[in-house]
N, C-alpha and C positions, 0 to 999 in steps of 0.2 A: 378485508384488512387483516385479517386472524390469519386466513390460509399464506398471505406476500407475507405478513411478518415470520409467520414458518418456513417459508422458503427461503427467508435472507440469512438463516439459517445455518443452512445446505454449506457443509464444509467441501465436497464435491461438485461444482459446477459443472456445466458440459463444457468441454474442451474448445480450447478456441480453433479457429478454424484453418489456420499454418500447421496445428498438430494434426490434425486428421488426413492431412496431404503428405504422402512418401516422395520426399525428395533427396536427390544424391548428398545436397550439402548435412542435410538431418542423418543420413546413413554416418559421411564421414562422424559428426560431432558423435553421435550415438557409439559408436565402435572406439574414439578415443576416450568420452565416459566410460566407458565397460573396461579397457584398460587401466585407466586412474583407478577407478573403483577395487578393480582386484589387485593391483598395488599396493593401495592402503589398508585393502583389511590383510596380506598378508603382513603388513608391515606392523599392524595394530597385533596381529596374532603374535606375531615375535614378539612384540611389547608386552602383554599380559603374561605370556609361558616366559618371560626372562625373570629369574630372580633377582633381586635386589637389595642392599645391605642398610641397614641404619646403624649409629653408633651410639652407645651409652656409656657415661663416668661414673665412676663412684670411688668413694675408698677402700682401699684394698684390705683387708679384715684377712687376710690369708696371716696364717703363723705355722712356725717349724714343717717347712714342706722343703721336699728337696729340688735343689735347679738342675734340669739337666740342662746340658753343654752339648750340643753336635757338633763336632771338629771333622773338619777333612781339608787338610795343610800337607805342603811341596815343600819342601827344602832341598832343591837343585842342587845345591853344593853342601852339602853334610852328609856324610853318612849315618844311616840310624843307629851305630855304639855310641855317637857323642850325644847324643839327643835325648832331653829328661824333660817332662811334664810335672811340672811341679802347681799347686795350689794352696793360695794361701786366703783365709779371709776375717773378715774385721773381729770373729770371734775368737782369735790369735791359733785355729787349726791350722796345719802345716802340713800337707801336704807332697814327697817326695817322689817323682818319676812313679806317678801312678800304674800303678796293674790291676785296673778294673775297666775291662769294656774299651781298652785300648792298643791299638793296634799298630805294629809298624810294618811298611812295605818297602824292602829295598829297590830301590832304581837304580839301574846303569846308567850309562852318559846318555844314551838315547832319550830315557825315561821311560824304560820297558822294567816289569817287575820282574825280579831273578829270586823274591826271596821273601815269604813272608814269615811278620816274629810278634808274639804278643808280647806286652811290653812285660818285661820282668827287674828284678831288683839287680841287673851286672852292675849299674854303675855304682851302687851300696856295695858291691860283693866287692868289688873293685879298691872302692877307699877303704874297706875294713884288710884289704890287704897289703896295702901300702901306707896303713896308718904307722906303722912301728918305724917304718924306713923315713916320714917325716918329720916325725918327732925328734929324731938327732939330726936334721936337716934343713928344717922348715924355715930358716933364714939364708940358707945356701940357695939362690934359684940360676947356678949356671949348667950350664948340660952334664956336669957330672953328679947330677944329683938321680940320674936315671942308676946310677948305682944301688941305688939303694931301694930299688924295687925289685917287686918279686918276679918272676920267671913269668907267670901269668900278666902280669900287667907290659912284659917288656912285650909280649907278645901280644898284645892289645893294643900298645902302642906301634909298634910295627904294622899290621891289620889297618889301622886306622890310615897311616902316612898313604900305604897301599891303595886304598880307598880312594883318601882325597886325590890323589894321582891321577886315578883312572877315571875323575872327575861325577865319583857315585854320589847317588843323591837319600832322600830317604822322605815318605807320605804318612805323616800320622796325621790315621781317623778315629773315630770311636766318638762314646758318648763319657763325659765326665759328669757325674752325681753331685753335686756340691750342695754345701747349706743353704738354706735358701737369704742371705746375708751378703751384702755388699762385701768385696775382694777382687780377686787376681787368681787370673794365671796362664803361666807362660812355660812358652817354650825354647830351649835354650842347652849348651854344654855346663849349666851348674850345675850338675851334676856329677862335673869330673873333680878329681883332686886339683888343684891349682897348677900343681906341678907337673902333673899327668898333662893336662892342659898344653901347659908352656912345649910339653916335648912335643907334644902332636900338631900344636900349629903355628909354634913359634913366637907367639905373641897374640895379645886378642886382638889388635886389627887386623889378624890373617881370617878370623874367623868372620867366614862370609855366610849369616842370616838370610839372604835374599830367600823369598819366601812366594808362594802361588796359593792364596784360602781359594780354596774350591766351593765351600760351604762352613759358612758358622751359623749356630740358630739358636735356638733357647725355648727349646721345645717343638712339638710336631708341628708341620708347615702346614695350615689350610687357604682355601683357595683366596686369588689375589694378594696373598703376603708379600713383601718384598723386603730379602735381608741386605741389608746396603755393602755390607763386606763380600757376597759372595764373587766371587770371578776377580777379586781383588788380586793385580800382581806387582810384587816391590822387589825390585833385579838390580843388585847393587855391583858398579863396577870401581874396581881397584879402590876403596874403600869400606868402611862399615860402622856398626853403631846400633843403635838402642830401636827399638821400634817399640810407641806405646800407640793404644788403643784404648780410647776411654768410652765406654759403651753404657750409654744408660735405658737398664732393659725395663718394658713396660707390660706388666702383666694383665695378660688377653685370655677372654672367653670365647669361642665362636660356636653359638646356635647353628646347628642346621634348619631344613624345614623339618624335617622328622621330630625334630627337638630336642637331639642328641648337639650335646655342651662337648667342645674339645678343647680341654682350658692345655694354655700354650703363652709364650712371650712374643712383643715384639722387641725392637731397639733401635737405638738411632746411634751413630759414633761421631768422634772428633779424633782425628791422626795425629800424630806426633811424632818426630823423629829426632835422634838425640845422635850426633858423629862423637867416633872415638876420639879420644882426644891423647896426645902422647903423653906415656906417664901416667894413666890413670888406670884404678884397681878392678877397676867395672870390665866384665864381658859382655861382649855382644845378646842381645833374647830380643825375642816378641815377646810383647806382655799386651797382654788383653783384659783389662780392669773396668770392672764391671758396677755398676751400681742400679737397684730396684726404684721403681719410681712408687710412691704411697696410693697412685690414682693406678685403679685398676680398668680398663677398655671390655664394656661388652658387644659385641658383633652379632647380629643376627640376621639371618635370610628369611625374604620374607617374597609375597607375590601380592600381583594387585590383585583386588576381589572381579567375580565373574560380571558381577554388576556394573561396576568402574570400565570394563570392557564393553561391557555393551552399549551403556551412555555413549564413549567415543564413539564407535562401531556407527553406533544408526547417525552418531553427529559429521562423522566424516564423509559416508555414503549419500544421508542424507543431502548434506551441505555439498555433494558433486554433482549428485542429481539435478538441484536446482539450477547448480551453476550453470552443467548442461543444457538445462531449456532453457534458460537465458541468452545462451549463447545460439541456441538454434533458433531464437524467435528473431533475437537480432539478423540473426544472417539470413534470414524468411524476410524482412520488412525491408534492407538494405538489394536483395535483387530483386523484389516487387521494383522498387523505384529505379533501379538502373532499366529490369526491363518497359516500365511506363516512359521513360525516358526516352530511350529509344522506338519504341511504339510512337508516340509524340512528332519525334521526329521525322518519321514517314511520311506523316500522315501530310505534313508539311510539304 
C-alpha cells in the first residue's frame, strides 16, 4: 500500500500510447507549436527590453529659475527690419527686441536664405533717430511727415517698401531666457516708430503677420514629448489681425534609466485670433502668453524585472505546449475512429 501510494505520486507518468507513435498529423501540430512558441518568446523578449514610463504629481517647489523659450518662427511676408521680439512678464520686466541668443534669417520669395543677422537694437537706433522729427509732428500722420526724418531712416524706409515688393520674408529662431514667472511674448513691427510704420506699410491692415512655428518648447525635448504648436501654419489672405496664444506650461522632470533627471516643460494651448478692425490704434503681432502650472510632472523610465520575464516566458511556452498535445491527442483519437469506421465497413 506504501510503495502505490508513492507511486500516485509520480508527477511523470509513462506517456500515453498516441505519444509514442510518429505520425504525420503529430509532425504537422509539432512544427506549428515550435513556430507559435518562437513567436512569443521573441515577442515577450521585445516586451521585457522595451522601456516604459510611469507618471508622478507633486507641487512645484521650484523658485527664481529661469524659462527658456525655443523659438523657430516664418514670417513669409515681413522682412526681418520690421520684426522686434519683445518680452514682457507679470514682474512688470520689459523686454525690447531682444539681442540674446536670437537670431534672424532673411528669405526671398522662394524661402531660400540670402542673409543671416543676430538680432541687434536698429529698431531703438532707429526711434532714437527720428525721435526729434516726431515731437514737432507727432499729431501730423499724413505722408509728409516722412519729412521730418532723418537720412538714415528714409533710407530704412525705402529698404523696407523694396523688400515687401519683392515679397521677402524673415525666420526668427533662438532661445529667449525669461523669469521663470507667468507673461508674454511676441512678435510683431512694435518696434517701429508709429510713423515709420504708417510710411512702410500704409496702415496696419497692410501688415500681414501670417506666420509658419516650426518649433516652440519650454525647454530640452525628451523622448515621446509632444509640442502641440509645432508645424503650426496661419496664412492670412487679404486681411489681418492679432494672433494670441495662451500656453499653460507645465513643469517636467524626465528620469532616464541611468538616473540621469532632465528637468524641461511641457504645455498645452488655446488659439485666438483677433481681425483688424478699421480705425483702430493696435498693429498686427503674435503673442504667445504663457502661464506656469503649480503641479509639477515627474516621468520616469523604467523596465520590467528579469523575473516578471520569466513567469510569462515559461507561462506562455508552457501554456503552448499543452495546448499542443491537446490538440495532437485530439487529432490521434478523431482518425483512430474514422479509420475503425471504415475498417468496419469492409468488413461488412
Amino acid at each position: 500500500m506504501r510503495l502505490q501510494a508513492l507511486r500516485n505520486l509520480d508527477a511523470f507518468p509513462r506517456a500515453e500510447e498516441h505519444l509514442l507513435k510518429k505520425t504525420s498529423t503529430g509532425a504537422v501540430v509539432s512544427i506549428v507549436g515550435l513556430a507559435v512558441m518562437a513567436t512569443l518568446f521573441v515577442h515577450e523578449l521585445k516586451y521585457y527590453l522595451t522601456t516604459y514610463t510611469t507618471h508622478q504629481m507633486s507641487v512645484d517647489l521650484k523658485r527664481g529659475e529661469i524659462l527658456p523659450i525655443h523659438i523657430n518662427v516664418t514670417f513669409p511676408s515681413l522682412p526681418c527690419e520690421v520684426l522686434s521680439v519683445d518680452a514682457v512678464d507679470i514682474s512688470g520686466k520689459h523686454e525690447v527686441d531682444l539681442d540674446t541668443n536670437i537670431w534672424k534669417l532673411h528669405l526671398n520669395k522662394e524661402g531660400h536664405i540670402f542673409n543671416t543677422q543676430y538680432i541687434s537694437d536698429l529698431v531703438e537706433k532707429e526711434k532714437s533717430q527720428t525721435q526729434d522729427g516726431d515731437k514737432t509732428n507727432h499729431n501730423d500722420t499724413s505722408k509728409d511727415q516722412v519729412l521730418g526724418f532723418s537720412k538714415d531712416t528714409e533710407k530704412m524706409i525705402k529698404n523696407v517698401k523694396h523688400s515687401l515688393e519683392n515679397g521677402e520674408g524673415c525666420r526668427v529662431y533662438g532661445i529667449l531666457d525669461v523669469q521663470r514667472v507667468a507673461g508674454n511674448f511676441h512678435i510683431s513691427v512694435h518696434g517701429l516708430n508709429i510713423f515709420v510704420a504708417e510710411q512702410m506699410f500704409g496702415g496696419s491692415s497692410h501688415v500681414n503677420v501670417s506666420h509658419i512655428i516650426h518649433d516652440l518648447s519650454f525647454g530640452p525635448k525628451y523622448p515621446g514629448i509632444h509640442n502641440p504648436l509645432d508645424g503650426t501654419a496661419r496664412i492670412l489672405h487679404d486681411t489681418s489681425g492679432v494672433f494670441k496664444y495662451y500656453i499653460k506650461v507645465v513643469p517636467t522632470e524626465y528620469r532616464y534609466l541611468s538616473k540621469e533627471v532632465l528637468p524641461t516643460n511641457q504645455f498645452s494651448v488655446t488659439e485666438y485670433f483677433v481681425p483688424m478692425k478699421n480705425g483702430t490704434r493696435d498693429w498686427p503681432a503674435v503673442f504667445f502668453i504663457y502661464d506656469l502650472s503649480p503641479i509639477t510632472v515627474l516621468i520616469k523610465e523604467q523596465r520590467r524585472s528579469f523575473l516578471h520575464f520569466i513567469t510569462r516566458l515559461c507561462a506562455v511556452l508552457g501554456g503552448t505546449f499543452a495546448l499542443t498535445g491537446m490538440l495532437d491527442r485530439w487529432m490521434y483519437r478523431l482518425l483512430e475512429l474514422v479509420t475503425a469506421s471504415k475498417s468496419g465497413g469492409v468488413m461488412r
